[in-house]
N, C-alpha and C positions, 0 to 999 in steps of 0.2 A: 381489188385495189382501191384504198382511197385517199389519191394523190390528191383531192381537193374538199377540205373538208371544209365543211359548213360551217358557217357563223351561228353562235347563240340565238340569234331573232329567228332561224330559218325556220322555224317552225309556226313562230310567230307570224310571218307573215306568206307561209302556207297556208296560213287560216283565215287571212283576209281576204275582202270581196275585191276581187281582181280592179286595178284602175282602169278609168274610161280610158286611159292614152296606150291600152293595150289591144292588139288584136287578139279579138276572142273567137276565131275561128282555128286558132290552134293553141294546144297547152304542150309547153315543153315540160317533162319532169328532170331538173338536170341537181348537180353541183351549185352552191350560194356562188356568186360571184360571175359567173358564167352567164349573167343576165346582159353585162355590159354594153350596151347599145353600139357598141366602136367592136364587139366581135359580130354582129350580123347589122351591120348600118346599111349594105345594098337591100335586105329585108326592110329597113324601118323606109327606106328610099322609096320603094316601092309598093309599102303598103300604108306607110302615113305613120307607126307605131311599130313596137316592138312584141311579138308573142306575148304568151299568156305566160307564166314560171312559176312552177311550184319547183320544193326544192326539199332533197334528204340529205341525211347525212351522213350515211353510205350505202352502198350497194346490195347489202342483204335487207336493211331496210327497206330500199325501192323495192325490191322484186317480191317482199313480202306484202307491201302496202297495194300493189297491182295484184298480187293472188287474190289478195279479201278483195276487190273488186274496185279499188283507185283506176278511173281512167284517164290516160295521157296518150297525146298524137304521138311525137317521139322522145324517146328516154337518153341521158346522155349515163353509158358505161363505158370501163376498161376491157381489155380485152380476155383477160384472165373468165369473167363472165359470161362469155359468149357461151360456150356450149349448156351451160344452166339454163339460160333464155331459151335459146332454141328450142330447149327438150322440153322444155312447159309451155311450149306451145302461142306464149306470149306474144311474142315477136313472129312479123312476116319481111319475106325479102324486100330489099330495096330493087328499083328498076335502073340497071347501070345507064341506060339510055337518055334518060334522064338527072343524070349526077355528069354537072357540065365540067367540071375539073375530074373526072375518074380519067384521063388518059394521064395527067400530069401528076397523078398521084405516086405518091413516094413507093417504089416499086418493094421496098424493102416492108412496107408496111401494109400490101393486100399482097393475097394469093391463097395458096388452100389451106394453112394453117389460120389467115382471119377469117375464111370461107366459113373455117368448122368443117371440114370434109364435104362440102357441099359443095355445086355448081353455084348456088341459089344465093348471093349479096347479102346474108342477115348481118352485118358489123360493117358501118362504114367510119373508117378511119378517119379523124377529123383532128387532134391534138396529140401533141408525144413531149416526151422529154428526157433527158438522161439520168442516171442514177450514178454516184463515183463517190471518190474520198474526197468531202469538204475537210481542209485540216488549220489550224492557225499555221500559219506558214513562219512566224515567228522563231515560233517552239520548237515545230516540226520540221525536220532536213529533208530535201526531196526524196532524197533516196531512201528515205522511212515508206515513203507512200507510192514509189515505185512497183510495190507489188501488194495484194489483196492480204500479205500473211500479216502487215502491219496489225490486225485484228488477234494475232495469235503472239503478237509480242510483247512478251512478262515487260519489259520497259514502261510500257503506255496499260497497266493492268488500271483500272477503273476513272479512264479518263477517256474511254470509247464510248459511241452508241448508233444502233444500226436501229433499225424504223419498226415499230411494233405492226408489221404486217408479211404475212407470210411471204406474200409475190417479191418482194423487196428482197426479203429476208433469204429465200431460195434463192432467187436470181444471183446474189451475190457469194453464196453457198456452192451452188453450180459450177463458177467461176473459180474460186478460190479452189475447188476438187478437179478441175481439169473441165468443165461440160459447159460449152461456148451454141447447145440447143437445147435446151427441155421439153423438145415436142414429144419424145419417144424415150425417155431414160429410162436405165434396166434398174434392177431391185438394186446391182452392188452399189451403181450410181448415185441413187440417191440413199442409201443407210453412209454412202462415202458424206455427202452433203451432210444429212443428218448431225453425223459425227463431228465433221467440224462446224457446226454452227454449236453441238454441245459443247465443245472447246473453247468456243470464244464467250460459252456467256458469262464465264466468270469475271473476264477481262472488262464487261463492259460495268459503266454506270448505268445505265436505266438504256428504253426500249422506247424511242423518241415516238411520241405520238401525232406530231404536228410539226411544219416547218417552223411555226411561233417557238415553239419550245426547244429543238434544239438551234434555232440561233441564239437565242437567249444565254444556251449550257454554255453554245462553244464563245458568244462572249465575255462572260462571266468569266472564261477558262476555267470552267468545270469540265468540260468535252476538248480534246484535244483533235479529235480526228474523228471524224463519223459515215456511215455510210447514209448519202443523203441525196437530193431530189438538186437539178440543174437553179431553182429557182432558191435555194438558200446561198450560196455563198455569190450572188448575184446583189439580194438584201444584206448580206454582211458587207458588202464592195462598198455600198450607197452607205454603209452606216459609218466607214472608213475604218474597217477590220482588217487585220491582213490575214487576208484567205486567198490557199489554193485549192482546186476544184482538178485533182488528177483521175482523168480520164482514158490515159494509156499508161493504166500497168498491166505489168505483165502478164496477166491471165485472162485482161480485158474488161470491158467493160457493160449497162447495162441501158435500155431504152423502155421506159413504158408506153404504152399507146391506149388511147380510149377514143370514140366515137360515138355516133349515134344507132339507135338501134328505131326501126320505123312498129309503131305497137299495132296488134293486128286487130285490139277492141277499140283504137281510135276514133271518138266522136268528130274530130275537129277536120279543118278541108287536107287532103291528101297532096292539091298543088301547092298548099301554103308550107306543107312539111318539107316539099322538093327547096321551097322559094328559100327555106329556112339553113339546108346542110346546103345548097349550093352559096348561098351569101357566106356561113362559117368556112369555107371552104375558097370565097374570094380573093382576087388579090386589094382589097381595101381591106380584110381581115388580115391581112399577116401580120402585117408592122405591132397592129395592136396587141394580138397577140401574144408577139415576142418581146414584148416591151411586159407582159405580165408573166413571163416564163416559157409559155408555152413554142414550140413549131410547131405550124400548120401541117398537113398532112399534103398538101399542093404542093410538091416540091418546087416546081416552077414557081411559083407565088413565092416563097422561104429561101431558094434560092437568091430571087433577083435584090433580096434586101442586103446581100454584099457577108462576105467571109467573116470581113472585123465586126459585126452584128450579131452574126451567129456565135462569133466566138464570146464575145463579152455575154452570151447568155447562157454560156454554157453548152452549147449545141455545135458548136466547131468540128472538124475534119479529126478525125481516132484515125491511125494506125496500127490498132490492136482487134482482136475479135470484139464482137459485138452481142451478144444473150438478148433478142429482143423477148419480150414479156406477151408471145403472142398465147393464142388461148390453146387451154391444156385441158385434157379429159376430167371430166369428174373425178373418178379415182383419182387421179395421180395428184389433182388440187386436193380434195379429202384428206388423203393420207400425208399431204405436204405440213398441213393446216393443223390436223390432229399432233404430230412432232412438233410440233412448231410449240403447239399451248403447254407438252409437256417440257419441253425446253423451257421456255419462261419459267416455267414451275418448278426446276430446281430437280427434275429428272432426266 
């Protein structure tokens, strides 16, 4: 998944000599943006500075940049990644004893599918957000986006567009065919998915790569209705668009999740890594947080910032099933990923 993608310079200033006002006793390798001093200030609080950052630009990138031998203390991935990591041996467990918000953590977002089938902590949950129909609400009548099949309706034919990424692209595939888990789906399951994500690509205009881009479409009104991330029609609100962000249709809805993964060739101190996911995991990290899109994973923290907060961010109380985006076996990502590129491709 890459719900957060990297600015232009991020390469640029991976390649710099880290600043004095960082601490250099741990190197985060995360997402551009994710530096922000107001997401881990109980860290800068008590260490005088903020980590070290480097930064990719997505996720097959990182894990190949740590094969050839890139060292980082901890990595920030989604969860879709988890079983990859594990099984290359990169990554070692976290110590829950140690992770002073894990009792308050959102119950929906750890347990044996973020395990990995494991007892052993390798994926701690730190950020989420929702997936749904951002639509011009102008154009669009609620009861077009009432349900997921708006994507399959000759009305709205190339004035769609769902996210050029598979997890996205599935999760919302799942949904629209009946399938509210993708831990375990059978072969008719997903050729059902399959099939209707081959249905809709006719309908769409393009395969939105960035939240830049389709805010851009849908206010242009080139994009009429999209399958998009909690944090776009948040920036379309501020930019005074009329957007709705429907959340409860009928077949439900969708959450991604990412955290940090703790790296098992980590040069850097071990208690600064702890010092680092319990500060993003603070309650002085929520508000900021949700103020750039994201929930915290400390439910109690996401919680106490009040309903009308949550709800203007997109992150409000559903009534409908929920498809969280937890991680999924190699195969069944493989073979999602593979359909997927021929889909695009016009097969």
């Amino acid at each position: 998944m890459t719900h957060r993608m990297a600015l232009g310079t991020a390469m640029a200033l991976a390649l710099t000599a880290p600043s004095l006002a960082q601490a250099q006793d741990l190197l985060v390798f995360d997402y551009s943006g994710f530096e922000d001093p107001s997401f881990h200030q109980p860290f800068v609080d008590q260490h005088g500075n903020s980590p070290e950052f480097v930064f990719f630009g997505d996720e097959d990138e990182a894990f190949q940049r740590l094969l050839a031998g890139f060292r980082s203390d901890v990595t920030h991935i989604c969860a879709g990644s988890v079983p990859r990591w594990q099984a290359s041996g990169i990554i070692e467990p976290w110590d829950r004893a140690r992770v002073a918000a894990f009792d308050t953590l959102n119950a929906d977002l750890v347990g044996q599918d973020v395990l990995s089938g494991s007892s052993e902590l390798f994926f701690l949950p730190t950020d989420y957000g929702s997936t749904a129909v951002v639509y011009n609400s102008d154009d669009v009548p609620a009861e077009d986006v009432a349900s997921l099949q708006i994507f399959t309706n000759p009305a709205y034919a190339g004035r769609l567009s769902i996210p050029d990424n598979v997890d996205d692209a599935y999760a919302l595939a799942y949904l629209a065919t009946g399938v509210t888990n993708w831990s375990d789906v059978t072969d008719a399951q997903f050729e059902a998915a399959t099939a209707w994500l081959r249905q809709i690509h006719e309908n769409l205009l393009t395969y939105w790569v960035d939240p830049a881009e389709i805010q851009q479409l849908m206010a242009s009104g080139q994009v009429l209705a999209a399958w998009a991330w909690n944090e776009v029609p948040v920036a379309l609100a501020d930019e005074g668009f009329p957007v709705g962000f429907a959340r409860n249709t009928t077949e439900g809805t969708s959450v991604w999740l990412c955290g940090y993964v703790n790296m098992a060739e980590g040069e850097g101190s071990e208690d600064q890594a702890y010092d680092f996911i319990n500060a993003m995991h603070s309650d002085a990290s929520a508000e900021p947080l949700l103020l750039n899109g994201f929930g915290t994973a400390n439910d109690a923290a996401l919680q106490a910032l009040g309903a009308e907060a949550l709800e203007a961010a997109g992150l409000g109380v559903t009534t409908v099933p929920v498809l969280a985006q937890l991680p999924i076996s190699n195969d069944q990502r493989e073979r999602q990923a593979e359909a997927f590129e021929r889909i695009k491709a016009g097969f």
